[in-house]
N, C-alpha and C positions, 0 to 999 in steps of 0.2 A: 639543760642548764638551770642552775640555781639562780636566784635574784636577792640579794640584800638591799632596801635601802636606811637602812640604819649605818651612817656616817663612823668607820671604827674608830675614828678621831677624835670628834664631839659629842659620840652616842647620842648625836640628834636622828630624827627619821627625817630622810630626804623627798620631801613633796614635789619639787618640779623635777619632774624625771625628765623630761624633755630637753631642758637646758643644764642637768645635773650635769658635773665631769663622771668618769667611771672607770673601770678597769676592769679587764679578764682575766682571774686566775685559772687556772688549769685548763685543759680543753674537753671535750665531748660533752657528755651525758654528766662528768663530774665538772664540770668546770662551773664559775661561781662569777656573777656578773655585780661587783661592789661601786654602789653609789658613794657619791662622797659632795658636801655643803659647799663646797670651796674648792677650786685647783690647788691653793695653797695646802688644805687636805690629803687632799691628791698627792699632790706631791712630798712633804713629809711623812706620808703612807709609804710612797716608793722608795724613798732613803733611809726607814729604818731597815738595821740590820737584821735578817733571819735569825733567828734563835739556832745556834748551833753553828753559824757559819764564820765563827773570830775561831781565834786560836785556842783550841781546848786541849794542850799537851798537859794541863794540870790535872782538869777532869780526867784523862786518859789514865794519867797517872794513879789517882786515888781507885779505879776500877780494876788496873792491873792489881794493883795493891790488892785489894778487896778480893781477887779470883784467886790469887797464893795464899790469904788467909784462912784456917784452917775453920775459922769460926763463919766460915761466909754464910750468910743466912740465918744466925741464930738471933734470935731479939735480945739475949743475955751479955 
């Protein structure tokens, strides 16, 4: 397991690890153990949303697009 204590909120580095709040992302060998200055931290850490997880029928959209066009890939 990984260990950060660099706070991804305050990009402060977290000193009292002892009484720090924290959380477990993923598990085994890759899982990643994130300190955090505050519950409050903490906790708006846990309410933002995943990148990718709203609604992307627009994104979806523009990619369809782009796989029927014939140009797909040219920088021109």
């Amino acid at each position: 397991m990984r260990t950060t204590t660099l706070d991804p909120m305050s990009l402060n580095d977290v000193t009292d690890l002892e009484n720090a709040p924290f959380i477990l992302e993923g598990e085994g060998d890759s899982a990643i153990k994130i300190y955090f200055e505050t519950e409050k931290n903490r906790d708006e850490y846990l309410e933002m949303e995943i990148h990718g997880a709203g609604d992307l029928s627009g994104l979806k959209q523009i990619f369809d697009d782009m796989a029927d066009n014939p140009n797909t890939g040219s920088i021109n």
